[in-house]
C-alpha positions, 0 to 999 in steps of 0.5 A: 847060539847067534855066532857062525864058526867065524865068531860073528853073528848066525842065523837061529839054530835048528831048536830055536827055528822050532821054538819059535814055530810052536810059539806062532802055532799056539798063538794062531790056534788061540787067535783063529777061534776069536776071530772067526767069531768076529767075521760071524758077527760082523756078516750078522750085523752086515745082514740085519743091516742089509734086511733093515734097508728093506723096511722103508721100502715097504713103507712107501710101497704100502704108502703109494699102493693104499697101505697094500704089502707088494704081491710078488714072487715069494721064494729065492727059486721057483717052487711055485711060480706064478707068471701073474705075479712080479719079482721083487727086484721089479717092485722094491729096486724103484723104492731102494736108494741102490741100483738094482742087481745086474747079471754078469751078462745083461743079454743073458737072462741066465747069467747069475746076478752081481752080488749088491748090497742090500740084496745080497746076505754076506753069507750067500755064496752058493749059486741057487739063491741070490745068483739066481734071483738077485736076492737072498732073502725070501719073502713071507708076505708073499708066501702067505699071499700064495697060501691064500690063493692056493687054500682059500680061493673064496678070498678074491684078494689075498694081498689085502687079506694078507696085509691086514694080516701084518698090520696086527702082527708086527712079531711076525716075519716079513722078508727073511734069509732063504736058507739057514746061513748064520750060527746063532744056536741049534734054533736059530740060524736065519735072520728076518725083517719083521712088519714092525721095522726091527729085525732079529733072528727069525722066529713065528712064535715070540712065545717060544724058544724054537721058530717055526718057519711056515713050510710051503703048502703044509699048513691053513694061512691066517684069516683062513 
């Protein structure tokens, strides 16, 4: 099989061309599966890793401002904005040991924001979340901070209300994936830094299986 018409050594013949073709194809669609599971679990661990970064920075936050959560904008987008209230790149980039994300063009306020650790989710790579705001990740405790203002306007100030609120809540989340990037399971597909320091997939209730993220505007915050 390996001898050209003069006897001496050839090239593979047309039936060991195709042998060796199916070999490598069966092994690819053996290993492809393994090691997308791998690149799944390593930009998991990438962004609990980018989430637990963010914990020490609210710690010394809180420890500058008499043990008050940022009042900031919450969402990756303008839902609801609030010209009164600071983003979390003006706030936190001053408590990170990181320099803060830039725009592409720094005389554009349009221009979309450089990709950074720990801001970005490895997963983020639409153009309507961290591009647009310099972070991937949204923040509860300025979600409830809003729901306060917007349904309870006897409570004149929100940010203590809702910083009491973490400090007997350590189950439940603080800053967490704006869109649903991960594949966990059916239920869990974000992940969250939770007030206590550790993170995990996001899930409200630690009771139950199913997480139960807090829709703007549909439901009463706590302490109401």
């Amino acid at each position: 099989m390996w001898r050209s018409a003069r006897g001496g050594r050839g090239g593979f013949t047309l039936i060991e061309l195709l042998v060796v073709i199916a070999i490598i194809s069966t092994l690819v669609g053996i290993l492809l599966p393994s090691l997308g599971k791998v690149r799944e679990v390593a930009q998991r661990t990438k962004c609990l890793s980018n989430l637990r970064g963010f914990g020490p920075a609210f710690q010394m936050y809180k420890k500058d401002h008499r043990d008050l959560l940022p009042k900031v904008l919450p969402f990756y987008s303008s839902q609801f904005p609030n010209a009164n209230d600071a983003s979390m790149l003006d706030i936190l980039s001053a408590y990170m040991d990181v320099p803060a994300p830039r725009r592409e063009i720094e005389s554009d306020p349009a221009s979309p924001y450089i990709p950074i650790d720990p801001y970005f989710c490895p997963m983020d790579r639409g153009t309507d979340a961290g591009k647009t705001t310099g972070i991937s990740y949204e923040y509860w405790g300025g979600v409830l901070m809003l729901a306060r203002e917007l349904f309870v306007p006897r409570d004149k100030f929100p940010q203590r209300t809702i910083s009491r609120f973490y400090e007997d809540r350590a189950d439940f989340p603080l800053l967490a994936d704006s869109k649903p990037w991960h594949k966990g399971s059916a239920q869990y597909n974000q992940h969250a830094l939770y007030s206590d320091g550790h993170v995990d997939w996001l899930v409200v209730d630690p009771n139950s299986e199913v997480p139960v993220p807090v829709p703007p505007g549909s439901g009463g915050p706590p302490g109401g």
